[in-house]
N, C-alpha and C positions, 0 to 999 in steps of 0.2 A: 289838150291832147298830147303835150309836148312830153306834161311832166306826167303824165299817164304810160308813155313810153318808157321814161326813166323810170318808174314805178314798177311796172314791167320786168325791166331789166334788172330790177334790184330784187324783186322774188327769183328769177331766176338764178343768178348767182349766190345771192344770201341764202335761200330758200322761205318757205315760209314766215311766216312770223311768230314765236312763241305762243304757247295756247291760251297763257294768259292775256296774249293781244292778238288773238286769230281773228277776231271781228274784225279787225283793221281793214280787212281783205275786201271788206264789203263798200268800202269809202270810196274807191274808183266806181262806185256804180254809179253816183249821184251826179256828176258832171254831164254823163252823156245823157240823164234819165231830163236832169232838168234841160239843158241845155235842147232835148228833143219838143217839151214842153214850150220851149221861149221862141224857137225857129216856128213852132204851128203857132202862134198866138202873135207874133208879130207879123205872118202872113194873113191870117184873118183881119186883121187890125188895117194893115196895106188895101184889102179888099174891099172893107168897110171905106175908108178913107179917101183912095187914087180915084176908082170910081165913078160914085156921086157928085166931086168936087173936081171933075177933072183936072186933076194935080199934076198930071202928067198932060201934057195935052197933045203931045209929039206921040206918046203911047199909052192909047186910051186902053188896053188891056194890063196895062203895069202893074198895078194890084192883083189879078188875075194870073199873072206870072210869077212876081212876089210870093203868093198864099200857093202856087204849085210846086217853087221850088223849096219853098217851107218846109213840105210834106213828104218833099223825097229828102234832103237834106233831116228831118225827122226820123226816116225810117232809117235812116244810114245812121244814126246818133242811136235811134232804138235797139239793129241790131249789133252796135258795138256792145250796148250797153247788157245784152242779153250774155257775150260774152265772157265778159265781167262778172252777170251771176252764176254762171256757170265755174267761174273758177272760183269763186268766193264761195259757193254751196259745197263745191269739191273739196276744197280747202279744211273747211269744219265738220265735215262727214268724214276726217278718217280720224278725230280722237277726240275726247270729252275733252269740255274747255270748263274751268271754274265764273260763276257768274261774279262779274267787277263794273263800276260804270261803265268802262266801256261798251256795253252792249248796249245800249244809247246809238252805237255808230253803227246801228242794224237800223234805226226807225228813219232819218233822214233820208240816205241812200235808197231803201226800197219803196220809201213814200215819194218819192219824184220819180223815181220809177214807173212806181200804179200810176201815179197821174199822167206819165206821158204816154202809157199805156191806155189807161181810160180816154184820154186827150186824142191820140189815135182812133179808139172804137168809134167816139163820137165822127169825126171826120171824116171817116172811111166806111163803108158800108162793109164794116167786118165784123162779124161774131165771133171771131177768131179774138181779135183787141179788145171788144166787148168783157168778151167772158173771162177771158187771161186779167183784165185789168181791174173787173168787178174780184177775183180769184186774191189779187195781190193786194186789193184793199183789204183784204178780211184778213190776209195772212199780215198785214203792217198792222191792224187795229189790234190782232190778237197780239201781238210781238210787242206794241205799247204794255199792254196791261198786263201782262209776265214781267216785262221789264219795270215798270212800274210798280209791282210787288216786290218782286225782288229789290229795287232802292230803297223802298220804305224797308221791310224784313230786314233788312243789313245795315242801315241807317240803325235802325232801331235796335239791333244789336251791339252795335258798334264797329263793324268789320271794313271801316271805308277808310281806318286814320292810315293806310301805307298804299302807294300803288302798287301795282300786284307784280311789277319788274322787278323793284328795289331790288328783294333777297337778290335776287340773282345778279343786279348791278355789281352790290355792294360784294359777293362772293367772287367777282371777277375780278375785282377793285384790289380787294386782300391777296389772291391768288397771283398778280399782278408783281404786286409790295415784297411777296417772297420769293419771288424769280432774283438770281446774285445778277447783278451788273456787273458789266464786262468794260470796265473802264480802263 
């Protein structure tokens, strides 16, 4: 969460991230999306576990406790993580971006997402997380296989021998070279 803040902090003064690495913006989604997933999965795990084997034996609801505070601790990681795609969609919706690997960094982040989303519906008696998560799976499967065209199509052209920065590294680099020093 720490370096999610410094992350933060670094769009807001740098500002975005060039269009040729706008997806980047979607990479803080993945921490809180999974990290929502792991806290409900090792409170069910607790429940399964403390329970049956009274593990705790001083407090026979530990598991029960464990697997509650899971689910709020979830939903506090879920709605950070809603957040996140909200400035990541806002981000890429004010200008066309050229397709580069990096669009790769669209299908992990929003796929731990669905899942902590689906992960929720199941949990919760909500059709709210149900449908929202059943919604985000189709939108990550579709997002594979554009993206997956797109690498073959460009592989197969040949379009992948430079990262899509360089030019502009390298134009900073010379730009740099011909500033006089002040020695």
């Amino acid at each position: 969460m720490f370096i999610l803040v410094i992350y933060f902090q670094r769009l807001i003064v740098y500002r975005i991230p060039p269009r040729e690495v706008i997806v980047s913006v979607f990479l803080p989604l993945g921490p809180p999306g999974y990290g929502a997933f792991v806290v409900i999965q090792l409170g069910k795990d607790a429940l399964k576990v403390f329970e049956p084997n009274q593990f705790v034996p001083a407090a026979p609801f530990a598991g029960q406790v464990l697997y509650t505070v899971g689910i709020m601790m979830a939903l506090i990681m879920w709605g950070f993580g809603l957040l996140w795609l909200f400035f990541a969609v806002a981000a890429i919706s004010r200008q066309k971006f050229p397709f580069n690997l990096g669009w790769w960094g669209f299908t992990f982040p929003l796929g731990v997402y669905a899942v902590a989303t689906t992960t929720l519906g199941r949990e919760l008696p909500s059709t709210f997380f149900k449908n929202l998560g059943t919604a985000l799976s189709l939108v990550v499967a579709l997002l594979w296989i554009v993206v997956s065209i797109g690498t073959i199509r460009h592989a197969w052209l040949g379009e992948f021998t430079q990262a899509p920065v360089i030019p502009e590294w390298e134009a900073n680099k010379l730009a740099h070279k011909e500033r006089p020093s002040h020695d």
